[in-house]
N, C-alpha and C positions, 0 to 999 in steps of 0.2 A: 859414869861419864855423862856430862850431860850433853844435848843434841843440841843446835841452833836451829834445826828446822824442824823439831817437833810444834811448836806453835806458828809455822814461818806459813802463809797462801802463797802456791808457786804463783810465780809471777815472771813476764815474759824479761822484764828488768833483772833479774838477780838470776843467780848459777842456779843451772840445771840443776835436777836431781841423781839423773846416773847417767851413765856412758852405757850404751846397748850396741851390741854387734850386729852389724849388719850384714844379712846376705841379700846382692843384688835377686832382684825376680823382678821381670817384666809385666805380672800380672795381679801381684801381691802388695798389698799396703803396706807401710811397716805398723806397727802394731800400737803406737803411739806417736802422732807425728812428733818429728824432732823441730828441736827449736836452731841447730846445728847440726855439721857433721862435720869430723873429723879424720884426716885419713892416716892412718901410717908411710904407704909408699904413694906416692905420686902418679898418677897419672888423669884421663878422662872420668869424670862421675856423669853421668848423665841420671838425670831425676825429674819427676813432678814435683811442682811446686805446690804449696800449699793453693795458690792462686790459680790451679789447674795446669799451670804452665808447663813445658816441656822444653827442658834446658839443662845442656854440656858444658861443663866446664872443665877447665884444664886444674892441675891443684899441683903444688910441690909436695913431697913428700915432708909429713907430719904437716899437711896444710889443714886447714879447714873452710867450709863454708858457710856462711852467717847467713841463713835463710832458712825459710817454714821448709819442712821436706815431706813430704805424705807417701813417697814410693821410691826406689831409689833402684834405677832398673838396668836390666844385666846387660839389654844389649847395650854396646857401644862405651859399658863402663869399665875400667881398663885396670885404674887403682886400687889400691888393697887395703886390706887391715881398714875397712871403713867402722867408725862405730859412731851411731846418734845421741845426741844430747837430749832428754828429755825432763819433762817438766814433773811424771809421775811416778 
C-alpha cells in the first residue's frame, strides 16, 4: 500500500497526522502541541494557547477548535472525549 505522507513535510496547511487523546491536567503540556482539538461531547475546554493565552470556550458536541493548543487544562473543562490533532 503506498502512503501519501511518506514523503509529505507536515505542514500547518494540510491534515494533521493523528488524532491523540487527551487528558485534561492543569499543570501538564500535551506532549505535542496540537494544531486542533476536537471534542466528542460538548461542553467548556478551557486551554493555553500556543500564544500563552488562557482561554474557555463553549464547543457542541463533536465540535472542534481551530487553534495552536500547548495544555488543555482540567479545571473549568467540562467536555469530553477531547482528542488533539497533531502535526507528528
Amino acid at each position: 500500500m503506498s502512503n501519501p505522507f511518506d514523503n509529505r513535510t507536515a505542514s500547518l496547511a494540510g491534515p494533521g497526522r493523528d488524532y491523540v487523546p487527551v487528558t485534561p491536567d492543569d499543570a501538564t503540556d500535551l506532549s505535542d502541541v496540537a494544531i486542533s482539538l476536537y471534542m466528542e461531547t460538548g461542553g467548556a475546554v478551557s486551554f493555553i494557547s500556543v500564544a500563552g493565552q488562557s482561554r474557555t470556550v463553549l464547543v457542541a458536541d463533536f465540535g472542534w477548535i481551530v487553534c495552536g493548543v500547548q495544555r488543555v487544562l482540567a479545571t473549568g473543562t467540562t467536555a469530553t472525549g477531547i482528542h488533539a490533532v497533531v502535526l507528528s
